[in-house]
N, C-alpha and C positions, 0 to 999 in steps of 0.2 A: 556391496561396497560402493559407497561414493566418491567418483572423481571430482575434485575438486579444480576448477580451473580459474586463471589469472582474471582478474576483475579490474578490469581499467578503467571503463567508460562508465560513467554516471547519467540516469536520467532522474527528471525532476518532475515533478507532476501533483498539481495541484488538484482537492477534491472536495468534494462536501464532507462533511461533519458525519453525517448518515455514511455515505458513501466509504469511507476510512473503518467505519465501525461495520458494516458489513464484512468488508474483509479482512480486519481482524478477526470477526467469530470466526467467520469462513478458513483463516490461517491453522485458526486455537485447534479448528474442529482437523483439519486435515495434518498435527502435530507440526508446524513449520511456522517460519516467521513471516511476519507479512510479504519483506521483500520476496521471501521466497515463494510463498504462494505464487504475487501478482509476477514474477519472473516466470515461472512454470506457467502459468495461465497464459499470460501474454504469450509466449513463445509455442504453445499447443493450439493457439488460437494464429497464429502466423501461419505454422505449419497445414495447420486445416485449409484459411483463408489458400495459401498459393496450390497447393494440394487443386483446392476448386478450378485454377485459374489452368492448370497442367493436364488437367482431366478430365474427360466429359465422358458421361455414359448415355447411349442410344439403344432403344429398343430394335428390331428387325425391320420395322415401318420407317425409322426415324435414319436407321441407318443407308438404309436405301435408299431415301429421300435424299443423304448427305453424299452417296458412293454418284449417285445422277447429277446432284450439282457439280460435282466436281467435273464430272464427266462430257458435261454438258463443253459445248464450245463457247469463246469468247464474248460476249456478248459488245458490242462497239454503244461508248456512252458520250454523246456530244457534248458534253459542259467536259465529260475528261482528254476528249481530242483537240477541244476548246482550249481549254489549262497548259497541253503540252503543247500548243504552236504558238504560244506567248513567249516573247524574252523574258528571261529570269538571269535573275543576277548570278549565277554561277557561271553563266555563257560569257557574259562581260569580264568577270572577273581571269575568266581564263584567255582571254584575248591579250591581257595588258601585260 
């Protein structure tokens, strides 16, 4: 059964001639209208892409490597000890 849900927002998108006729076959072939394909496509390819961004898999080498850096102590880096004894405008702005 399909849910059907409220369709507010519009997007607009411009293509090549080739590129429109691809995914019309591609709709025809998967029984759906093109919106609907390129809606499902796009949104299983969002899914995937933040999927990547939430995720990461390590081998037992790799995780080790990651469990020691973590682990490791602070390392002091002078351009960033540098950066934080400069005024910065948030200092000023909270004075006034």
């Amino acid at each position: 059964m399909t849910t059907r849900t409220n369709r507010t927002t519009k997007l607009d998108l411009r293509l090549s001639l080739d590129a429109k006729q691809t995914l019309s076959a591609a709709a025809q072939a998967a029984h759906c209208s093109v919106s609907q394909f390129v809606l499902k496509s796009a949104l299983d390819r969002a899914a995937e892409t933040l999927t990547e961004r939430q995720r990461f898999e390590l081998n037992v080498d790799q995780w080790q490597d990651f469990m020691n850096a973590l682990d490791a102590p602070a390392q002091i880096v002078p351009q960033i000890q540098r950066l934080f004894s400069e005024p910065n405008p948030f200092d000023a702005s909270m004075t006034e």
